[in-house]
MITI-521413 format. One record per residue: residue number from 1; chain; x, y, z of N, C-alpha, C in turn. Coordinates in nm, 4 decimals. Each point is the difference from the previous one (the first is absolute). Layout:
NUM/A/X/Y/Z/X/Y/Z/X/Y/Z .
...
END
This chain:
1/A/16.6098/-1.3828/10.8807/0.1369/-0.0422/0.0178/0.0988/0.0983/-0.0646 .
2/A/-0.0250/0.0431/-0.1338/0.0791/0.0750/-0.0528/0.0201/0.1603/0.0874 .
3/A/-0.1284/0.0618/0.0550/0.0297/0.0706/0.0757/0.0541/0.0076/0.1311 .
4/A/0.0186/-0.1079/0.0414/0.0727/-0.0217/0.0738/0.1512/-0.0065/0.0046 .
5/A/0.0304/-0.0478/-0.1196/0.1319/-0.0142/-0.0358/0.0775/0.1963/-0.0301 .
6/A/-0.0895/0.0459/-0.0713/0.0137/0.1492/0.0066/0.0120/0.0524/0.1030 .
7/A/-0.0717/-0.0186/0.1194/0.0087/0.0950/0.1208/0.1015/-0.0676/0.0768 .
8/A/0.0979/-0.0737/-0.0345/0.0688/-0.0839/0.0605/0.1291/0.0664/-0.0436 .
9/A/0.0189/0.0108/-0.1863/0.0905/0.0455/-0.0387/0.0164/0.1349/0.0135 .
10/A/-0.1174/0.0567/0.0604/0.0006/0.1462/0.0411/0.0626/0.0659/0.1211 .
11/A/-0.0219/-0.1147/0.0719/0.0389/-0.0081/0.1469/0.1896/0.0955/0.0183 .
12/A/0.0718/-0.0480/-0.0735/0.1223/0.0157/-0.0162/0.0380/0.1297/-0.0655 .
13/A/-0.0719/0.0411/-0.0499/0.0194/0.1093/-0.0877/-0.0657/0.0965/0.1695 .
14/A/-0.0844/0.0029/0.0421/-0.0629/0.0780/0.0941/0.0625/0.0173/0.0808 .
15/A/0.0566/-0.0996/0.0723/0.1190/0.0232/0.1086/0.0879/0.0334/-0.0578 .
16/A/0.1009/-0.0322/-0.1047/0.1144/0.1105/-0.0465/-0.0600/0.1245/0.0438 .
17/A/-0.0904/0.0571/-0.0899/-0.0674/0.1398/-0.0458/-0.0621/0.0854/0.1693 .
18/A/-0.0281/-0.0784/0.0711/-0.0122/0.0406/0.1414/0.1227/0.0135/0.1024 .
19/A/0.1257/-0.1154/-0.0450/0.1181/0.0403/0.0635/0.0669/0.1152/-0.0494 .
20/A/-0.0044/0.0138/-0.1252/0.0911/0.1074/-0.0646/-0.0822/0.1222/0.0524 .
21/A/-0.1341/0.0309/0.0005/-0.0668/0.1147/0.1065/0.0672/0.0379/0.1041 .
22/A/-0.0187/-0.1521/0.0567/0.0118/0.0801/0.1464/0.1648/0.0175/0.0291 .
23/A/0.1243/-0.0856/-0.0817/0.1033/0.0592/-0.0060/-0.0254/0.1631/-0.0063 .
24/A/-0.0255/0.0233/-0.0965/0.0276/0.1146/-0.0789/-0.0718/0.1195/0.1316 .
25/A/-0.0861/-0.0416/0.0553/-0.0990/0.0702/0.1103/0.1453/0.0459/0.1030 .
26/A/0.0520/-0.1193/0.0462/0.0975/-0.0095/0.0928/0.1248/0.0606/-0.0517 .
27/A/0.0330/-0.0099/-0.0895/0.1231/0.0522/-0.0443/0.0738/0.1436/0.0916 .
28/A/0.1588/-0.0419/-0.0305/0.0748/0.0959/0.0888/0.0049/0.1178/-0.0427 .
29/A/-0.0858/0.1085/0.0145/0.0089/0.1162/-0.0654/0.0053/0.0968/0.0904 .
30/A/0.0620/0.1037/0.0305/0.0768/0.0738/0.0579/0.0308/-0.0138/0.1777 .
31/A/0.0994/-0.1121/-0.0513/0.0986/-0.0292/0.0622/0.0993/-0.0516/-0.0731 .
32/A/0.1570/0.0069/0.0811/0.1719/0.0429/-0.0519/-0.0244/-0.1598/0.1089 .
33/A/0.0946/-0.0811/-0.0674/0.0940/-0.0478/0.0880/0.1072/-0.0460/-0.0119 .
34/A/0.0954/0.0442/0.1338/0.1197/0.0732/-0.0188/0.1129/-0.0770/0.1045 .
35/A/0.0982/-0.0233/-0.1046/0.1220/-0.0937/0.0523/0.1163/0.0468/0.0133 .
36/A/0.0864/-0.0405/0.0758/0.1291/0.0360/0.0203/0.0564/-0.1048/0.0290 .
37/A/0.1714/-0.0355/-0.0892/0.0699/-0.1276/0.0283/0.1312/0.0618/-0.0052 .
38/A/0.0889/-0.0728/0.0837/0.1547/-0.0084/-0.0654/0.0250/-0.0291/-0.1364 .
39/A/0.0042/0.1039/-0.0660/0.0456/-0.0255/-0.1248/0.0959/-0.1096/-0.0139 .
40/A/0.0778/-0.0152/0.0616/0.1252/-0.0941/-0.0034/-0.0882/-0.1495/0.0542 .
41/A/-0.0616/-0.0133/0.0836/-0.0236/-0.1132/0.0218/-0.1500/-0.0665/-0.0505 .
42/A/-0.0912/0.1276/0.0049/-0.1139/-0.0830/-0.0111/-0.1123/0.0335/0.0996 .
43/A/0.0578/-0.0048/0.1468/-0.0612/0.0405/0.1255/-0.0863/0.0793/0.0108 .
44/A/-0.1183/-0.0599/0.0382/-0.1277/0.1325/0.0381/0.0399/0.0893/0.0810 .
45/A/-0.0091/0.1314/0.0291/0.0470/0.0720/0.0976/-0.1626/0.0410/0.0436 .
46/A/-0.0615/0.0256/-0.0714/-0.1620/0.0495/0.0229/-0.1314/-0.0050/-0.1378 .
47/A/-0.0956/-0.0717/0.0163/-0.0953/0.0361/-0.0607/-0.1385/0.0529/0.0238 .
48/A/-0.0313/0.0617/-0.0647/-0.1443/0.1008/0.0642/-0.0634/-0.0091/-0.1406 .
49/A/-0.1651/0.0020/0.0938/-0.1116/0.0365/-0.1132/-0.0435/0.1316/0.0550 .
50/A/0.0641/0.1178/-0.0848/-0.0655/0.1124/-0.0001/-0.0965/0.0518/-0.1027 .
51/A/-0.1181/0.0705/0.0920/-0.0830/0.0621/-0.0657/0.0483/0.1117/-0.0555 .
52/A/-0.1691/0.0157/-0.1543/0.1030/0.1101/-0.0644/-0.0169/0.1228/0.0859 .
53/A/0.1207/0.0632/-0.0213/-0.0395/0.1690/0.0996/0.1292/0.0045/0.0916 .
54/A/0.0596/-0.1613/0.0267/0.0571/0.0227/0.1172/0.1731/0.0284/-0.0507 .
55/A/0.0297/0.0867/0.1649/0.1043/0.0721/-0.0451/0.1474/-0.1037/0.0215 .
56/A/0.1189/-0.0050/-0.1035/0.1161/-0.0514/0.0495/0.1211/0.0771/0.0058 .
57/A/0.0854/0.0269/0.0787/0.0864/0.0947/0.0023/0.1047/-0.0152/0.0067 .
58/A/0.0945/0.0440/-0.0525/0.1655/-0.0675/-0.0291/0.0678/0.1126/0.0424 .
59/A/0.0999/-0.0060/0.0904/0.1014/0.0977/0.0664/0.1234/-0.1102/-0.0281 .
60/A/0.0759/0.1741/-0.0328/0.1356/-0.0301/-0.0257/0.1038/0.1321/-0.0290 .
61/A/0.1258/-0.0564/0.0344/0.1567/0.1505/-0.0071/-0.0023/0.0030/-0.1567 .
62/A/0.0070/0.1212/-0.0753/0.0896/-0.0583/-0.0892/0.1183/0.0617/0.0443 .
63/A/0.0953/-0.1074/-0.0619/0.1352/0.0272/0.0096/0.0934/0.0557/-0.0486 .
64/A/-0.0818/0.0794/-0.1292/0.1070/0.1310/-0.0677/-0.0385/0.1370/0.1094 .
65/A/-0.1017/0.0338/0.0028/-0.0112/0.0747/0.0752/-0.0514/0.0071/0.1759 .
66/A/-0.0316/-0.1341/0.0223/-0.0002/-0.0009/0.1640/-0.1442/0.0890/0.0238 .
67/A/-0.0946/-0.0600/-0.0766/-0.1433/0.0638/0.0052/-0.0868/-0.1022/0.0442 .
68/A/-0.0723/0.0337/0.1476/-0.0952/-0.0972/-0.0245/-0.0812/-0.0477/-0.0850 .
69/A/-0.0490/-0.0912/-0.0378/-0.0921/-0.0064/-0.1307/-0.1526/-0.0945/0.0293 .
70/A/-0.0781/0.0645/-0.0215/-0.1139/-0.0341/0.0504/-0.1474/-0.0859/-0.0918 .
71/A/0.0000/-0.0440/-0.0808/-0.0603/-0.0740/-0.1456/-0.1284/-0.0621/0.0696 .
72/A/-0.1412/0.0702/-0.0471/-0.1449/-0.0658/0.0435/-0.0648/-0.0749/-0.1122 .
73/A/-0.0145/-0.1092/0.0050/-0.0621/-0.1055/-0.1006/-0.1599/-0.0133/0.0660 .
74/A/-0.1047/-0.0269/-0.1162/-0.1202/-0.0176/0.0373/-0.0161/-0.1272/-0.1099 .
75/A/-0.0755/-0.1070/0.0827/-0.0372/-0.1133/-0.0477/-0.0971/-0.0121/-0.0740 .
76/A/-0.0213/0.0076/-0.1350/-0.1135/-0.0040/-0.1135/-0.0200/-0.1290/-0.0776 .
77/A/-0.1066/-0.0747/-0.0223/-0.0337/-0.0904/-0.0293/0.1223/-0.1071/-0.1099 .
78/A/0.1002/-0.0663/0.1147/0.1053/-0.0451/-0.0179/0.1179/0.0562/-0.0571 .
79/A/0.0161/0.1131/0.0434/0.1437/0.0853/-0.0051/-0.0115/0.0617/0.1054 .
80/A/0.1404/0.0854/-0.0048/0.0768/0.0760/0.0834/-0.0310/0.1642/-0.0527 .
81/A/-0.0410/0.0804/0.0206/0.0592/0.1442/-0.0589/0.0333/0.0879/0.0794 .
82/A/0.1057/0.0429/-0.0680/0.0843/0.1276/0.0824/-0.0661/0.0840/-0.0311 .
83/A/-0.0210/0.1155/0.1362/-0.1405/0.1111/-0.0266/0.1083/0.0531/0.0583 .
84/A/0.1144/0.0719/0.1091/0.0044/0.1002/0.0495/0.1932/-0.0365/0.0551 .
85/A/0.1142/0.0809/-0.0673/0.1165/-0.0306/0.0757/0.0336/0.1385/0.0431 .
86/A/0.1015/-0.0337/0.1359/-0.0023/0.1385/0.0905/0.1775/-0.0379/0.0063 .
87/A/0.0719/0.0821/-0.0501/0.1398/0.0076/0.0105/0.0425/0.1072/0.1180 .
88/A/0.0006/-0.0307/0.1218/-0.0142/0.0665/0.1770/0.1308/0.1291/-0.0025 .
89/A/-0.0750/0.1238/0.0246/0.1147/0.1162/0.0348/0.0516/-0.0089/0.0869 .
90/A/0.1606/-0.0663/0.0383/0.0994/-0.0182/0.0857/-0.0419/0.1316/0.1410 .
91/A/-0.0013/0.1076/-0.0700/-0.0472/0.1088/0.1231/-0.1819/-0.0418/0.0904 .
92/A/-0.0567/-0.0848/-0.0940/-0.1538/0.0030/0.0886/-0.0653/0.1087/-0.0901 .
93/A/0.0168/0.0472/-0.1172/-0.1091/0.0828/-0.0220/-0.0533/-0.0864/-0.1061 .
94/A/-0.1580/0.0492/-0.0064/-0.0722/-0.0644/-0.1067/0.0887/0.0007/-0.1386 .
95/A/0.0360/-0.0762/-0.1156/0.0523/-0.0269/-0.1066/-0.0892/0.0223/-0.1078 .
96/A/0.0553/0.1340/-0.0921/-0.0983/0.0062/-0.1279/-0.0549/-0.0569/-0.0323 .
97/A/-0.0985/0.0450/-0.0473/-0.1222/-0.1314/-0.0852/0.0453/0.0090/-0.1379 .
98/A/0.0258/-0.0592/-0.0633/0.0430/-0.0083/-0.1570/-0.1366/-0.1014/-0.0698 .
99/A/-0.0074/0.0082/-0.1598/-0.0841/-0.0442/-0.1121/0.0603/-0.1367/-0.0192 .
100/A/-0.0787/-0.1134/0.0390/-0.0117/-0.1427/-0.0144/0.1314/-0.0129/-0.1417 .
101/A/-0.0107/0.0595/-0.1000/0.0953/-0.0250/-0.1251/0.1484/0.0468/0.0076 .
102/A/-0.0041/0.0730/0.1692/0.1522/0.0635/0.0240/0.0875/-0.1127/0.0585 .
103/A/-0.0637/-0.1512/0.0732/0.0154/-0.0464/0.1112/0.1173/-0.0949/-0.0750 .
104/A/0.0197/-0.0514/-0.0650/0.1268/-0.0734/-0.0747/0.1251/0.0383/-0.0145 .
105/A/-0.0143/0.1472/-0.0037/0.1581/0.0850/-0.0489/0.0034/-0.0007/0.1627 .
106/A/-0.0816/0.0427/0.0947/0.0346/0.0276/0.1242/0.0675/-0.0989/0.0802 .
107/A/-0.0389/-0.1284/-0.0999/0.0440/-0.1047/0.1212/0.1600/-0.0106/-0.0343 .
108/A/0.0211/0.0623/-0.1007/0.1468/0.0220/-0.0289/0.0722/0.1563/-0.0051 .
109/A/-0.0679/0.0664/0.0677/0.1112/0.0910/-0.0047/-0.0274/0.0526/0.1820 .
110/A/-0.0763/-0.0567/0.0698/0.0112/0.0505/0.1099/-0.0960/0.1297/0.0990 .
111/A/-0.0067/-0.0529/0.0968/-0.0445/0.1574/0.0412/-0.1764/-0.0098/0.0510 .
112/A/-0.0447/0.0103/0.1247/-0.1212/-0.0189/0.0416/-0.0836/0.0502/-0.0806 .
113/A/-0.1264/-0.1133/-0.0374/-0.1007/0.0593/-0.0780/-0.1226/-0.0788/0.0493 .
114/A/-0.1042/0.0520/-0.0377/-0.1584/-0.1129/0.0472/-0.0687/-0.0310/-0.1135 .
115/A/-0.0355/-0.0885/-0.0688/-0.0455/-0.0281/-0.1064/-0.1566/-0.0919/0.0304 .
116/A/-0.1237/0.1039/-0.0410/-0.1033/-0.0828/0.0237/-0.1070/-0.0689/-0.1495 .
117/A/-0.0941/-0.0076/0.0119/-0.0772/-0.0780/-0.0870/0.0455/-0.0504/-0.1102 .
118/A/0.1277/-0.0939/0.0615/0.0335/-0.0755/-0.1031/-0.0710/-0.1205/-0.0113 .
119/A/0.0487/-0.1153/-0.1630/-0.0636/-0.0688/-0.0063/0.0685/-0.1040/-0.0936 .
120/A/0.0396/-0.0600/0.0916/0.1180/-0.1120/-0.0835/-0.0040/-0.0988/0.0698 .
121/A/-0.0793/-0.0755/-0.0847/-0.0538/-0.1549/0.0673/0.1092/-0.0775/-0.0276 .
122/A/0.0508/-0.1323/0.0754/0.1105/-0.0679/0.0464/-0.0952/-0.1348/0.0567 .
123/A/0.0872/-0.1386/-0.0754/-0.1073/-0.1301/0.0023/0.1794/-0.0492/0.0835 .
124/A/0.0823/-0.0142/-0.0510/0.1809/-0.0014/0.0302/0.0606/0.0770/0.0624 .
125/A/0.0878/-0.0349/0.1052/0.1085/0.1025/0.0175/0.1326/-0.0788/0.0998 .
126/A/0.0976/0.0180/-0.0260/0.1099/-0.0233/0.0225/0.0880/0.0878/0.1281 .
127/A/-0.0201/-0.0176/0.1231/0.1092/0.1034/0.1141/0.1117/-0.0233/0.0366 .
128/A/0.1024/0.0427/-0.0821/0.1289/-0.0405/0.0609/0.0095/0.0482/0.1490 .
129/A/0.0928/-0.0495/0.0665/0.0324/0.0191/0.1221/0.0847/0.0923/0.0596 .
130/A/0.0182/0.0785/-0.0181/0.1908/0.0829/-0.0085/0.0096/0.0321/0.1396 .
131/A/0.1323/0.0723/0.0366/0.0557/-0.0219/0.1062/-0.0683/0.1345/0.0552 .
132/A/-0.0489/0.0618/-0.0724/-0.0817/0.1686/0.0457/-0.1508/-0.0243/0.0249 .
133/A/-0.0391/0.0236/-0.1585/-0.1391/-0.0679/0.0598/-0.1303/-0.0210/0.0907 .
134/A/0.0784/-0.0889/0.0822/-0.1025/-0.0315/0.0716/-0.1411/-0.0232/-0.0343 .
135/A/-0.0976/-0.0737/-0.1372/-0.0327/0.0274/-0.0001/-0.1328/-0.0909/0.0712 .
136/A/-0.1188/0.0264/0.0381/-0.0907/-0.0305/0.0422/-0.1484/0.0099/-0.0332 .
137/A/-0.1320/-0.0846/0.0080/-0.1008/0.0323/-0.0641/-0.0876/-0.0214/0.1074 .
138/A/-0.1092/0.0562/-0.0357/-0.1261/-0.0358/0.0958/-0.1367/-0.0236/-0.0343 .
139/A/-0.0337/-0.1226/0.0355/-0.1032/-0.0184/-0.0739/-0.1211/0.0015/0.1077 .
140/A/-0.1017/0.0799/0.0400/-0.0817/-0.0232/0.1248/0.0775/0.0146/0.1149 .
141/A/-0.0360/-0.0698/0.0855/0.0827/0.0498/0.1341/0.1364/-0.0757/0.0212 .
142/A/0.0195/-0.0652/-0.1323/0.1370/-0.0647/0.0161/0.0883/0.0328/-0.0846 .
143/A/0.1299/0.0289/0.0869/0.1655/0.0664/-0.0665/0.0950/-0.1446/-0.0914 .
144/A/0.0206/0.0663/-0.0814/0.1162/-0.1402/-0.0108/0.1344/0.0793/-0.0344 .
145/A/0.1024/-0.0233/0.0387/0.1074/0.0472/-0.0166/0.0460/-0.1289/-0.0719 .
146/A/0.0794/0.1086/-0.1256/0.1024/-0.1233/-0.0931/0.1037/-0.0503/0.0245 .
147/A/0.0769/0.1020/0.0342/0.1212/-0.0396/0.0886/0.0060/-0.1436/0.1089 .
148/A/-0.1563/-0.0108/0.0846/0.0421/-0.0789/0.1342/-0.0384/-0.1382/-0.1031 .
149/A/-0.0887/0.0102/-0.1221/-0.0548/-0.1229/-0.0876/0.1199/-0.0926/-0.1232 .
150/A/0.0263/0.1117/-0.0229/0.1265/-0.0794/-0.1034/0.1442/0.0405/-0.0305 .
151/A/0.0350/0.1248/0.1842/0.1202/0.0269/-0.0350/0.0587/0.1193/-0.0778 .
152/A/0.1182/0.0161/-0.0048/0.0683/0.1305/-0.0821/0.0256/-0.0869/-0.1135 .
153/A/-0.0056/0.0577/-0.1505/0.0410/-0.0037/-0.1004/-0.1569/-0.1798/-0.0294 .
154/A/-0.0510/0.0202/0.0524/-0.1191/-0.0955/-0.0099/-0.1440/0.0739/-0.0934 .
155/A/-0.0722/-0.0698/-0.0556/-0.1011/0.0868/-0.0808/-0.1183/-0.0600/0.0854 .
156/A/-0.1198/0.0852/-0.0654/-0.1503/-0.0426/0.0438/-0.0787/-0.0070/-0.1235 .
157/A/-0.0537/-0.0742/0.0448/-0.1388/0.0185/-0.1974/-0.1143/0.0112/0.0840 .
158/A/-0.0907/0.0918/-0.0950/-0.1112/0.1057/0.0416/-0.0669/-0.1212/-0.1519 .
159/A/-0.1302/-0.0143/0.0222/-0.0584/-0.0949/-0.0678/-0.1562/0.0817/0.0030 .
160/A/-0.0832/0.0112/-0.0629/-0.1622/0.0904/0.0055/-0.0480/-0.1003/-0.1046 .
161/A/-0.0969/-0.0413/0.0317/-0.1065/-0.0723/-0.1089/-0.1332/0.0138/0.0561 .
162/A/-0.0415/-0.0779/-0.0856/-0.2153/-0.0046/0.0547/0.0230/-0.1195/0.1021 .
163/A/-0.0860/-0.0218/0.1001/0.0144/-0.1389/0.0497/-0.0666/-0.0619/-0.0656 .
164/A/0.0302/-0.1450/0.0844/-0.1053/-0.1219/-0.0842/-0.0887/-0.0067/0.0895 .
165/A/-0.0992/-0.0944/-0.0459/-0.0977/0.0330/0.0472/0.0038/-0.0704/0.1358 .
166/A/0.0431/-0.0723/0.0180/0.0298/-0.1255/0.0945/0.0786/0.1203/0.0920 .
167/A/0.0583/0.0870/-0.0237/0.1006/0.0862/0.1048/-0.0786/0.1165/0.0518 .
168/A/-0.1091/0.0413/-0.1200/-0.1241/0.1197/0.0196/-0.0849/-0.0628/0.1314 .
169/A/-0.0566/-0.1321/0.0193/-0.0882/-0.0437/0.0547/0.0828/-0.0286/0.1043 .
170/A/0.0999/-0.0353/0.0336/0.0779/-0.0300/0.1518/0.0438/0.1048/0.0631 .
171/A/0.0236/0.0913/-0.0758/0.0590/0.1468/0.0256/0.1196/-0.0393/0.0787 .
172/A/0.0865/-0.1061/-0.0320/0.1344/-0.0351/0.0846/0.0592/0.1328/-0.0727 .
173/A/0.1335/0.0200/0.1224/0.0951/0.0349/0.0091/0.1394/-0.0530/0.1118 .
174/A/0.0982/0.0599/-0.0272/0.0771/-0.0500/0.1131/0.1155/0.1501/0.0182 .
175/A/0.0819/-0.0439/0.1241/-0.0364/0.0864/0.0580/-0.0544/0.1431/-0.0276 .
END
């Protein structure tokens, strides 16, 4: 009887110790998943479960200098990182390559440049809307323009985390 009562009180401890396994087996590990809302309201505009590796790309004017601007994010086990920005030569010619530690002063003083193996991971981010702009992202084979989502002088929030697990195993997204 008494051993019985032991393998009984054991029982509970085993299944914890076998769920927390096979959690842990399952767990969301490299994969990003990645949201976008009206900052102002709340509104989903898009969520995706991207794998890690995959590419996201943000186009946009800036508006001191009227440069296209071209920003490649790669999805790493629940962030965002900026690996590569391309500030576009108004004439069409390829744009210097400059040293990842030049790319900050550049974004303020102007003037086509290509900046590669960077590495500035981003979980947040905030897109104002401005009347230049334009700006737009792409995630897979789908565009979203900010402008047609929340308007001029409207923001977007860029959101990167791990999924849950419940979001790993459905692999939902929308659009």
């Amino acid at each position: 009887m008494r051993s019985r009562r032991r393998v009984l009180a054991a029982c509970p401890v085993l299944l914890l110790t076998l769920g927390l396994s096979a959690w842990l087996l399952l767990a969301p590990l490299g994969y990003t998943w990645l949201e976008l809302t009206d900052a102002e309201t709340g509104r989903r505009i898009v969520s995706r479960l991207l794998p890690d590796g995959e590419r996201v790309v943000l186009t946009w004017t800036n508006s001191l200098f009227n440069l296209p601007v071209t920003e490649v994010f790669v999805a790493r086990g629940g962030i965002l990182t900026l690996t590569e920005i391309t500030f576009a030569d108004p004439a069409g010619r390829e744009p210097p390559r400059v040293k990842p530690e030049d790319v900050d002063d550049l974004y303020q003083t102007g003037g086509p440049f290509k900046a590669e193996n960077l590495s500035r991971p981003f979980s947040r981010v905030v897109f104002r809307v401005g009347e230049i702009g334009n700006p737009a992202i792409r995630i897979g084979d789908h565009e979203i323009y900010f402008v047609r989502e929340v308007g001029f002088g409207g923001a977007v929030r860029l959101v990167a985390r791990r999924p849950s697990l419940r979001e790993r195993l459905a692999g939902r997204s929308s659009p």
